[in-house]
VEXDOTOR-762299 format. One record per residue (C-alpha): residue in one letter; y, z, x. Coordinates in steps of 0.001 Angstrom, whole numbers, plus 524288, in hexadecimal, padded with zeros to 5 digits. Example, Ala and Ser with C-alpha at 12.3 -4.5 7.8 and 13.67 -1.06 7.14 Angstrom:
a7EE6C81E788300Cs7FBDC81BE483566
//
This chain:
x9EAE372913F7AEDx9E6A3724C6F6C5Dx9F2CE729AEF67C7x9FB017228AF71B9x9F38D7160DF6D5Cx9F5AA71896F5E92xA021C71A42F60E6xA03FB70D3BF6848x9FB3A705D1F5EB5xA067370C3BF5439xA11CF708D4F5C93xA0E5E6FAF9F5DBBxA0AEB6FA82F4FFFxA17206FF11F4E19xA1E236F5DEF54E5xA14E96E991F506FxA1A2A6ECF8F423CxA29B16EEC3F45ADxA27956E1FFF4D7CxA23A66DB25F41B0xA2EAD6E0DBF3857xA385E6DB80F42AExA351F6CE15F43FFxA344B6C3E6F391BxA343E6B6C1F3980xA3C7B6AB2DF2FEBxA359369FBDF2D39xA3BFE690C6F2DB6xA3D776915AF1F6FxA43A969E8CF1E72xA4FE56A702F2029xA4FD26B57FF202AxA58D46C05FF1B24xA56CD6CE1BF2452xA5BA26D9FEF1A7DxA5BE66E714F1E3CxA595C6F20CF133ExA5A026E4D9F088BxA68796E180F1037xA69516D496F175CxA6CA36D48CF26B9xA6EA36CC4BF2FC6xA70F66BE01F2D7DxA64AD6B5C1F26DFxA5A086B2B9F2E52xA5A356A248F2D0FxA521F69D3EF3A89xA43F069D7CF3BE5xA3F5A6A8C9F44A1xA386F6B4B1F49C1xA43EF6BE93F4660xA46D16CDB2F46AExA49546D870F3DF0xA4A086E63EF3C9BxA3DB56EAC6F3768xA3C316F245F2C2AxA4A176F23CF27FBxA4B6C6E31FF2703xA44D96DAA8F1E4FxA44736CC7CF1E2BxA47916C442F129BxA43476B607F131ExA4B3A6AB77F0DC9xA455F69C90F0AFFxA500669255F11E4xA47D5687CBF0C94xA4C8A67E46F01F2xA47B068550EF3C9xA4593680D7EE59CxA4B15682B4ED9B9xA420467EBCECFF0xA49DB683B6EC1A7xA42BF683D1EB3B6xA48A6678EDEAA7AxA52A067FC3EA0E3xA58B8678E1E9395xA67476769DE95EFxA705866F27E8B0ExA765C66253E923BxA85E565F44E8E2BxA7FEC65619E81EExA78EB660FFE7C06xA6A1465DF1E80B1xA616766767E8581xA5A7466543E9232xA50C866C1CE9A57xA54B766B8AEA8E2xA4A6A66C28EB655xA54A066FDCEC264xA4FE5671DEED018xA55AE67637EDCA4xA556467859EEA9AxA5AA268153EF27DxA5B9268A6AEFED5xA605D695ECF021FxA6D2369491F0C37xA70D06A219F0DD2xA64E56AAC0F0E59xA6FB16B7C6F0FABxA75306B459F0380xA6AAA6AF8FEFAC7xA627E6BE41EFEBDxA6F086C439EFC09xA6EBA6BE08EEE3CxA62576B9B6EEABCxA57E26BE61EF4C2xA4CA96B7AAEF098xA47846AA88EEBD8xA460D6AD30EDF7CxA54526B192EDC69xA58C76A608EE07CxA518869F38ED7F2xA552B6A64EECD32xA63C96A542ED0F5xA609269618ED241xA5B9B695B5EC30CxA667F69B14EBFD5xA70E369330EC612xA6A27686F4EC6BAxA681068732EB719xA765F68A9FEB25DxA7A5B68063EBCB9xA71BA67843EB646xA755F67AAEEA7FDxA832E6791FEAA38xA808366AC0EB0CBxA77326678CEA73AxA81EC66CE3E9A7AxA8E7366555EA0C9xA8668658F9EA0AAxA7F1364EC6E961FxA70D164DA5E993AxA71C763DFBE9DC7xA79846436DEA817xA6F4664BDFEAB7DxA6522643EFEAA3FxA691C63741EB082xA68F76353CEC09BxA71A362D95EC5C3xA7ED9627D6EBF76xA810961824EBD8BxA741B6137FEBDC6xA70F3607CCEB67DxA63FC604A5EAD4CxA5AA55FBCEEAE70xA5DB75F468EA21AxA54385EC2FE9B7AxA57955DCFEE9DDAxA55655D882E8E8BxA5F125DFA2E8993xA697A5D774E8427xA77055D873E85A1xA79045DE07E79D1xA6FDB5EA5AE7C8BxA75B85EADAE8924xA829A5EB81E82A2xA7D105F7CCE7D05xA789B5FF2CE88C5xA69E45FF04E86B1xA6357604E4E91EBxA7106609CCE97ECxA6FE26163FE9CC0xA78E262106E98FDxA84AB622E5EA17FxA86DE62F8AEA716xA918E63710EB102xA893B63FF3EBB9AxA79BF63E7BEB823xA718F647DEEBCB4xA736964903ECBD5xA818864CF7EC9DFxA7D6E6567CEBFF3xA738865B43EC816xA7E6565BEFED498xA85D76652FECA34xA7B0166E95EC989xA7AB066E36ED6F6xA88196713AEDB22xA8AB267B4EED261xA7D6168448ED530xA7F0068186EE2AFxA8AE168871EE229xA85C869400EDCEAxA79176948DEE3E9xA80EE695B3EEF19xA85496A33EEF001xA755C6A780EEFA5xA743869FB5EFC9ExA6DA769521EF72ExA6E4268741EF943xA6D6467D04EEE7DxA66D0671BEEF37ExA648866958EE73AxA62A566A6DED974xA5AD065F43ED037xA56AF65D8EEC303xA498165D76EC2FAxA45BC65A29EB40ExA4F816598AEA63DxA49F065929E9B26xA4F7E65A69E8DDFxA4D576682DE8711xA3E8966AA1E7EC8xA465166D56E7204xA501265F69E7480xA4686657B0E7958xA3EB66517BE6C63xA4C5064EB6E6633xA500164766E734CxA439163FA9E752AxA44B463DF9E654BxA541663718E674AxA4D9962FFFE73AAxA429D629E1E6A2DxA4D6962701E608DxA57A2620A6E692DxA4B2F61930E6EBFxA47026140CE617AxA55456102EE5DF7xA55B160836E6ABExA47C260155E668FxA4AE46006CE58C8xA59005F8ACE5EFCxA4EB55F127E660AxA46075EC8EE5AF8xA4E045E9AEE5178xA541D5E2A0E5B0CxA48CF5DBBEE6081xA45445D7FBE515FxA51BD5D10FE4E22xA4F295C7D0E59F7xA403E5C55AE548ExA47345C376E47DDxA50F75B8A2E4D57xA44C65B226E561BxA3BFF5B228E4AF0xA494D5ACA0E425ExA4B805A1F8E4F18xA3D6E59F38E4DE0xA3B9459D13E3F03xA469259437E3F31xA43C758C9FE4B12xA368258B82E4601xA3C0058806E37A6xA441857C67E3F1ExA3926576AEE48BCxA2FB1576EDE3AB9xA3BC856F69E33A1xA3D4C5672FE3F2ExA2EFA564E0E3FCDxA2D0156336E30ACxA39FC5587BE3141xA335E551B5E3C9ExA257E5515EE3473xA2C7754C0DE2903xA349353F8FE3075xA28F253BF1E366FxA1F5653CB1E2867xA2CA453570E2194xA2BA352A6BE2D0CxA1DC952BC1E2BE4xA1AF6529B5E1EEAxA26D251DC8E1E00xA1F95518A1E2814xA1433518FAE1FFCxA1A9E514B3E11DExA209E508E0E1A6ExA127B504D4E1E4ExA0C0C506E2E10F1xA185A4FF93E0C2FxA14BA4F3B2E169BxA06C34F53EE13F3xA06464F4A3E047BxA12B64EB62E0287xA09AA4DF6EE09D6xA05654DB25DFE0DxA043C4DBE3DEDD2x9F4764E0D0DF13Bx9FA934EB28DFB5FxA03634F08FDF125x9F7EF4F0EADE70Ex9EF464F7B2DF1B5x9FAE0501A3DF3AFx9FD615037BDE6C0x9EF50507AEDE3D0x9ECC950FE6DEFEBx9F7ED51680DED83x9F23551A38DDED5x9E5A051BD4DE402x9EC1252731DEC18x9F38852D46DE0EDx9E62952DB0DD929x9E217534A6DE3EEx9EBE653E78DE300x9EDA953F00DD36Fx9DF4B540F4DD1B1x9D65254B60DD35Fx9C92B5514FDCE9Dx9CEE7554D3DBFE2x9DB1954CCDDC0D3x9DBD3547BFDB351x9E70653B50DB34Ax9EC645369BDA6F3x9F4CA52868DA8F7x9F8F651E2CDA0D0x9F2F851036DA209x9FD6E50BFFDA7AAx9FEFA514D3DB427x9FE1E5100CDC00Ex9F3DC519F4DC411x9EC1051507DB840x9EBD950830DBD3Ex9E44150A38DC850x9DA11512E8DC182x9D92A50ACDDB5B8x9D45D4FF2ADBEB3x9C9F6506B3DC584x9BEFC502FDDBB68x9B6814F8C4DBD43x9B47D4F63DDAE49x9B89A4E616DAA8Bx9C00C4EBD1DA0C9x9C8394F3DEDA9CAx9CA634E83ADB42Cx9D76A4E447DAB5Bx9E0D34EC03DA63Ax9E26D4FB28DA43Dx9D85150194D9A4Fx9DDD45060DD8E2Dx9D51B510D3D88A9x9D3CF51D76D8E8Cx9C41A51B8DD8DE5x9C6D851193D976Dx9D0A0518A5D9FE7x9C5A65228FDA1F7x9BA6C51A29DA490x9C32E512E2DAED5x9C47051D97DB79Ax9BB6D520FBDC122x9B010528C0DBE8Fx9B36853548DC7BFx9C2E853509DC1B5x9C63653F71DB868
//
Protein backbone atom coordinates (compact mmCIF):
# COMPACT_ATOMS: atom_id res chain seq x y z
CA UNK A 1 0.00 0.00 0.00
CA UNK A 2 3.14 2.46 0.64
CA UNK A 3 4.41 1.49 -2.54
CA UNK A 4 1.20 2.11 -4.41
CA UNK A 5 1.22 5.62 -2.75
CA UNK A 6 4.91 6.36 -3.68
CA UNK A 7 4.23 5.52 -6.77
CA UNK A 8 1.21 7.89 -7.15
CA UNK A 9 2.97 10.71 -5.26
CA UNK A 10 5.81 9.95 -8.35
CA UNK A 11 3.25 9.77 -11.04
CA UNK A 12 1.75 13.02 -10.25
CA UNK A 13 5.03 14.47 -9.76
CA UNK A 14 5.64 13.34 -12.88
CA UNK A 15 3.00 14.76 -14.56
CA UNK A 16 3.10 18.27 -12.45
CA UNK A 17 6.66 18.69 -14.15
CA UNK A 18 5.67 17.65 -17.98
CA UNK A 19 2.66 20.00 -17.34
CA UNK A 20 4.89 22.80 -16.73
CA UNK A 21 7.39 22.11 -19.75
CA UNK A 22 4.22 22.24 -21.97
CA UNK A 23 2.71 25.36 -21.23
CA UNK A 24 4.35 28.82 -21.42
CA UNK A 25 3.01 31.90 -21.51
CA UNK A 26 4.00 35.40 -23.98
CA UNK A 27 3.71 38.50 -22.40
CA UNK A 28 2.03 41.89 -24.15
CA UNK A 29 5.43 43.05 -24.92
CA UNK A 30 6.78 39.89 -26.41
CA UNK A 31 6.89 37.49 -29.39
CA UNK A 32 8.26 34.05 -29.24
CA UNK A 33 10.28 31.77 -31.58
CA UNK A 34 9.45 27.68 -30.68
CA UNK A 35 12.79 25.69 -32.08
CA UNK A 36 13.14 22.22 -31.92
CA UNK A 37 16.84 20.69 -31.49
CA UNK A 38 18.11 24.81 -32.07
CA UNK A 39 15.65 24.62 -35.56
CA UNK A 40 12.71 27.01 -35.69
CA UNK A 41 9.00 25.52 -36.11
CA UNK A 42 6.03 26.60 -36.44
CA UNK A 43 5.16 30.17 -37.22
CA UNK A 44 6.23 32.98 -34.36
CA UNK A 45 4.42 33.20 -31.47
CA UNK A 46 3.16 37.22 -31.70
CA UNK A 47 -0.33 37.31 -29.31
CA UNK A 48 -0.31 37.39 -25.66
CA UNK A 49 -1.20 33.98 -24.15
CA UNK A 50 -1.13 30.80 -22.14
CA UNK A 51 0.35 28.55 -25.07
CA UNK A 52 1.64 24.88 -25.66
CA UNK A 53 4.67 23.09 -26.45
CA UNK A 54 6.28 19.92 -26.54
CA UNK A 55 8.21 19.56 -23.51
CA UNK A 56 11.62 18.85 -23.37
CA UNK A 57 12.29 18.99 -27.02
CA UNK A 58 11.06 22.65 -27.52
CA UNK A 59 12.47 25.60 -26.17
CA UNK A 60 11.17 28.98 -26.20
CA UNK A 61 13.06 31.96 -27.39
CA UNK A 62 11.69 35.38 -26.41
CA UNK A 63 11.77 38.23 -28.68
CA UNK A 64 11.15 42.15 -27.40
CA UNK A 65 8.31 43.74 -30.01
CA UNK A 66 8.76 46.89 -28.17
CA UNK A 67 10.27 50.06 -29.75
CA UNK A 68 14.40 49.79 -28.85
CA UNK A 69 17.38 52.22 -28.75
CA UNK A 70 20.24 52.78 -30.46
CA UNK A 71 22.39 54.80 -28.47
CA UNK A 72 26.07 54.81 -30.81
CA UNK A 73 29.54 56.21 -29.39
CA UNK A 74 30.56 59.55 -31.25
CA UNK A 75 33.25 58.64 -33.99
CA UNK A 76 35.61 61.40 -35.98
CA UNK A 77 34.51 61.45 -39.64
CA UNK A 78 36.18 64.07 -42.31
CA UNK A 79 33.13 66.33 -43.76
CA UNK A 80 33.45 67.15 -47.85
CA UNK A 81 35.61 70.58 -46.75
CA UNK A 82 38.20 68.67 -45.04
CA UNK A 83 37.14 69.24 -41.16
CA UNK A 84 37.10 66.70 -38.74
CA UNK A 85 34.04 66.16 -36.63
CA UNK A 86 32.98 63.95 -33.89
CA UNK A 87 29.40 62.66 -34.48
CA UNK A 88 26.50 61.45 -31.48
CA UNK A 89 23.77 59.26 -33.71
CA UNK A 90 20.82 57.59 -32.11
CA UNK A 91 18.13 55.28 -33.19
CA UNK A 92 15.03 53.48 -32.71
CA UNK A 93 13.90 50.51 -33.74
CA UNK A 94 11.81 47.18 -33.55
CA UNK A 95 12.02 44.05 -34.57
CA UNK A 96 9.21 43.19 -37.55
CA UNK A 97 10.03 39.76 -38.32
CA UNK A 98 10.99 37.87 -35.20
CA UNK A 99 11.66 34.45 -37.79
CA UNK A 100 14.10 36.30 -39.56
CA UNK A 101 15.95 38.45 -37.17
CA UNK A 102 16.59 34.74 -34.85
CA UNK A 103 17.51 33.34 -38.06
CA UNK A 104 20.19 36.10 -38.42
CA UNK A 105 20.89 37.69 -35.41
CA UNK A 106 19.20 35.84 -32.43
CA UNK A 107 19.81 38.03 -29.75
CA UNK A 108 19.80 41.69 -28.69
CA UNK A 109 23.01 42.24 -28.64
CA UNK A 110 23.83 41.22 -32.32
CA UNK A 111 21.68 43.50 -33.44
CA UNK A 112 23.22 46.05 -31.90
CA UNK A 113 26.35 45.30 -33.06
CA UNK A 114 25.03 44.92 -36.68
CA UNK A 115 23.36 48.47 -35.96
CA UNK A 116 27.04 50.07 -35.13
CA UNK A 117 28.06 48.89 -37.94
CA UNK A 118 25.60 49.99 -40.48
CA UNK A 119 24.44 52.96 -38.86
CA UNK A 120 28.21 54.40 -38.76
CA UNK A 121 29.33 53.76 -42.50
CA UNK A 122 25.82 55.15 -43.32
CA UNK A 123 26.77 57.85 -41.37
CA UNK A 124 30.30 58.54 -42.68
CA UNK A 125 29.31 58.44 -46.14
CA UNK A 126 26.46 61.29 -45.41
CA UNK A 127 28.63 63.12 -43.34
CA UNK A 128 31.91 62.84 -46.37
CA UNK A 129 29.42 63.81 -49.45
CA UNK A 130 28.46 66.91 -47.52
CA UNK A 131 30.16 70.46 -46.04
CA UNK A 132 29.64 70.70 -42.34
CA UNK A 133 27.06 73.98 -42.60
CA UNK A 134 24.95 71.58 -44.23
CA UNK A 135 25.18 69.45 -41.45
CA UNK A 136 24.95 71.64 -38.98
CA UNK A 137 22.18 74.00 -39.93
CA UNK A 138 18.18 72.98 -39.46
CA UNK A 139 16.04 74.15 -41.59
CA UNK A 140 16.69 75.86 -45.18
CA UNK A 141 15.61 79.73 -45.93
CA UNK A 142 15.41 81.05 -42.68
CA UNK A 143 16.10 84.57 -42.18
CA UNK A 144 18.27 86.42 -39.17
CA UNK A 145 17.37 88.59 -36.84
CA UNK A 146 19.52 91.44 -38.04
CA UNK A 147 20.53 94.19 -35.88
CA UNK A 148 18.45 97.52 -36.81
CA UNK A 149 21.70 100.05 -36.72
CA UNK A 150 23.33 98.64 -39.25
CA UNK A 151 23.61 100.89 -42.12
CA UNK A 152 23.05 100.27 -45.52
CA UNK A 153 26.33 100.01 -46.30
CA UNK A 154 27.05 96.99 -43.79
CA UNK A 155 23.99 95.59 -44.92
CA UNK A 156 25.30 95.80 -48.38
CA UNK A 157 27.91 93.51 -47.01
CA UNK A 158 25.93 90.74 -45.49
CA UNK A 159 26.74 91.25 -41.80
CA UNK A 160 24.79 88.93 -39.77
CA UNK A 161 23.52 86.94 -43.04
CA UNK A 162 23.58 83.56 -42.50
CA UNK A 163 25.29 81.18 -44.80
CA UNK A 164 23.18 79.72 -47.54
CA UNK A 165 23.01 76.15 -47.83
CA UNK A 166 21.13 73.24 -50.20
CA UNK A 167 19.65 70.30 -47.71
CA UNK A 168 20.68 71.26 -43.88
CA UNK A 169 20.67 68.75 -41.59
CA UNK A 170 17.16 67.04 -41.63
CA UNK A 171 17.68 66.02 -45.24
CA UNK A 172 21.02 64.75 -44.38
CA UNK A 173 19.77 63.04 -41.60
CA UNK A 174 16.63 61.52 -44.00
CA UNK A 175 19.79 60.15 -46.10
CA UNK A 176 21.09 58.18 -43.28
CA UNK A 177 17.88 57.02 -42.83
CA UNK A 178 16.87 55.66 -46.10
CA UNK A 179 19.84 54.04 -46.91
CA UNK A 180 20.33 51.89 -43.37
CA UNK A 181 16.83 51.26 -43.43
CA UNK A 182 17.34 49.44 -46.40
CA UNK A 183 19.80 47.28 -45.15
CA UNK A 184 18.48 46.73 -41.72
CA UNK A 185 15.76 45.27 -43.39
CA UNK A 186 16.73 41.88 -44.35
CA UNK A 187 17.58 41.20 -40.27
CA UNK A 188 13.79 41.87 -39.69
CA UNK A 189 14.23 45.01 -38.27
CA UNK A 190 12.41 48.10 -38.49
CA UNK A 191 14.01 51.56 -38.66
CA UNK A 192 11.91 53.89 -36.95
CA UNK A 193 14.07 57.07 -36.79
CA UNK A 194 17.48 58.14 -36.68
CA UNK A 195 18.78 61.80 -35.05
CA UNK A 196 21.84 63.51 -34.38
CA UNK A 197 22.14 63.78 -31.03
CA UNK A 198 25.45 66.03 -30.52
CA UNK A 199 28.44 67.28 -33.40
CA UNK A 200 31.15 68.51 -32.29
CA UNK A 201 34.29 69.35 -34.07
CA UNK A 202 37.25 66.75 -33.58
CA UNK A 203 39.78 67.21 -30.03
CA UNK A 204 42.88 67.62 -32.34
CA UNK A 205 40.76 70.51 -34.88
CA UNK A 206 39.10 72.07 -32.38
CA UNK A 207 41.75 74.90 -30.81
CA UNK A 208 42.65 75.88 -34.47
CA UNK A 209 38.77 76.33 -35.11
CA UNK A 210 37.88 78.23 -31.96
CA UNK A 211 41.45 80.09 -32.71
CA UNK A 212 39.98 81.25 -36.63
CA UNK A 213 36.52 81.91 -34.70
CA UNK A 214 38.44 84.45 -32.22
CA UNK A 215 40.20 85.83 -35.26
CA UNK A 216 37.33 86.34 -37.68
CA UNK A 217 35.58 87.83 -34.43
CA UNK A 218 38.33 90.37 -33.78
CA UNK A 219 38.48 91.35 -37.54
CA UNK A 220 34.69 92.04 -37.36
CA UNK A 221 35.34 94.33 -34.00
CA UNK A 222 38.45 95.77 -35.19
CA UNK A 223 35.93 96.77 -38.67
CA UNK A 224 33.78 98.09 -35.93
CA UNK A 225 36.16 100.38 -34.07
CA UNK A 226 37.96 101.80 -36.39
CA UNK A 227 34.88 102.47 -37.74
CA UNK A 228 33.19 103.81 -34.77
CA UNK A 229 36.50 106.18 -34.33
CA UNK A 230 36.33 107.89 -37.65
CA UNK A 231 32.71 109.04 -36.75
CA UNK A 232 34.10 110.40 -33.13
CA UNK A 233 36.77 111.91 -35.27
CA UNK A 234 34.22 113.79 -37.70
CA UNK A 235 31.81 114.74 -34.41
CA UNK A 236 34.66 115.94 -32.49
CA UNK A 237 35.86 117.81 -36.16
CA UNK A 238 31.79 119.11 -36.46
CA UNK A 239 32.13 120.14 -32.94
CA UNK A 240 35.49 122.07 -32.91
CA UNK A 241 34.36 123.96 -35.78
CA UNK A 242 30.89 124.71 -34.80
CA UNK A 243 32.29 125.69 -31.58
CA UNK A 244 35.23 127.75 -33.41
CA UNK A 245 32.18 129.67 -35.36
CA UNK A 246 29.61 130.34 -32.36
CA UNK A 247 33.17 131.76 -30.35
CA UNK A 248 33.86 133.98 -33.69
CA UNK A 249 30.31 134.83 -33.82
CA UNK A 250 30.27 135.59 -30.19
CA UNK A 251 33.74 137.44 -30.12
CA UNK A 252 32.29 139.69 -33.50
CA UNK A 253 29.11 140.36 -31.56
CA UNK A 254 31.33 141.46 -28.27
CA UNK A 255 33.38 143.66 -30.41
CA UNK A 256 30.25 145.79 -32.37
CA UNK A 257 28.75 146.31 -29.28
CA UNK A 258 32.36 147.62 -27.22
CA UNK A 259 32.99 149.73 -30.86
CA UNK A 260 29.26 151.30 -30.39
CA UNK A 261 29.97 151.35 -26.88
CA UNK A 262 32.91 153.10 -26.55
CA UNK A 263 31.73 155.79 -29.70
CA UNK A 264 29.02 156.21 -27.62
CA UNK A 265 31.23 157.10 -24.95
CA UNK A 266 34.02 159.31 -27.01
CA UNK A 267 30.74 161.21 -28.41
CA UNK A 268 29.76 162.08 -24.74
CA UNK A 269 33.26 162.95 -23.46
CA UNK A 270 33.42 164.91 -26.79
CA UNK A 271 29.91 166.82 -25.68
CA UNK A 272 31.00 166.96 -22.19
CA UNK A 273 34.62 168.56 -22.50
CA UNK A 274 33.92 170.71 -25.80
CA UNK A 275 31.26 173.04 -23.41
CA UNK A 276 33.75 175.23 -22.69
CA UNK A 277 37.69 176.59 -22.84
CA UNK A 278 37.70 175.40 -18.69
CA UNK A 279 36.14 171.88 -19.87
CA UNK A 280 38.87 171.39 -22.35
CA UNK A 281 41.56 172.46 -19.71
CA UNK A 282 39.87 170.01 -17.15
CA UNK A 283 40.08 167.25 -19.96
CA UNK A 284 43.26 167.97 -20.94
CA UNK A 285 44.67 167.51 -17.40
CA UNK A 286 42.64 164.47 -16.35
CA UNK A 287 43.59 162.92 -19.19
CA UNK A 288 47.54 163.51 -18.11
CA UNK A 289 46.75 162.88 -14.75
CA UNK A 290 45.77 159.31 -16.06
CA UNK A 291 48.82 158.76 -18.22
CA UNK A 292 51.00 159.64 -15.03
CA UNK A 293 49.20 157.05 -13.63
CA UNK A 294 50.13 154.62 -16.06
CA UNK A 295 53.83 155.92 -16.94
CA UNK A 296 54.75 155.88 -13.32
CA UNK A 297 55.54 153.42 -10.90
CA UNK A 298 57.53 152.69 -7.63
CA UNK A 299 61.22 153.13 -9.47
CA UNK A 300 59.96 154.72 -12.62
CA UNK A 301 62.66 157.16 -13.23
CA UNK A 302 61.24 159.91 -16.19
CA UNK A 303 63.59 162.08 -17.94
CA UNK A 304 61.58 165.11 -20.15
CA UNK A 305 62.45 168.23 -21.53
CA UNK A 306 60.97 171.54 -20.09
CA UNK A 307 59.01 171.83 -22.63
CA UNK A 308 56.85 168.53 -22.60
CA UNK A 309 53.60 168.58 -22.09
CA UNK A 310 53.82 166.04 -19.28
CA UNK A 311 56.33 168.46 -17.67
CA UNK A 312 53.93 171.05 -17.60
CA UNK A 313 51.68 169.67 -15.34
CA UNK A 314 54.34 168.43 -12.86
CA UNK A 315 56.39 171.48 -13.03
CA UNK A 316 53.27 173.49 -11.66
CA UNK A 317 52.60 171.26 -8.76
CA UNK A 318 54.89 173.29 -6.28
CA UNK A 319 53.68 175.71 -4.17
CA UNK A 320 57.03 177.74 -4.10
CA UNK A 321 56.29 181.85 -5.39
CA UNK A 322 58.98 181.26 -7.51
CA UNK A 323 57.42 178.35 -9.26
CA UNK A 324 53.81 180.11 -9.63
CA UNK A 325 55.23 181.63 -13.22
CA UNK A 326 56.97 180.10 -15.69
CA UNK A 327 58.83 176.65 -16.02
CA UNK A 328 62.02 176.24 -13.66
CA UNK A 329 65.19 176.20 -15.36
CA UNK A 330 67.72 174.32 -13.20
CA UNK A 331 67.55 170.79 -12.59
CA UNK A 332 67.88 171.60 -8.64
CA UNK A 333 64.61 173.03 -9.16
CA UNK A 334 63.06 170.38 -11.34
CA UNK A 335 63.75 168.03 -8.41
CA UNK A 336 62.60 170.00 -5.55
CA UNK A 337 59.28 170.61 -7.56
CA UNK A 338 58.19 167.22 -7.54
CA UNK A 339 56.46 165.69 -4.95
CA UNK A 340 58.06 164.30 -2.06
CA UNK A 341 56.99 160.40 -2.54
CA UNK A 342 58.05 160.73 -6.66
CA UNK A 343 61.16 159.07 -7.66
Amino acid sequence: MKMISLGLAGIAIAGIVIASASIYTVGEVEQAIITQFGKPVGAPVTTAGLKLKIPFVQEVNRIDRRVLEWDGNPSDMPTKDKLYISVDLFARWKITDPLQYFLRLRDERSAQSRLDDILGSETRNAVAKHELIEIIRTTRDRSPLRDTLLTDEELAQDIGALVPIVKGRALVEQEIFEAAAEKVRVFGIELLDIRFKRINYNESVRPKIYDRMISERRQIAERFLSEGNGEAARIRGNRERDLNKIRSEAYRAVEEIRGVADATAADIYSKAYNASPQAVDFYEFTRTMQAYDDMISDGTTLVLSTDSDLFRFLGGMQADSQFKTGYPEKPEEIKAALPKDAP
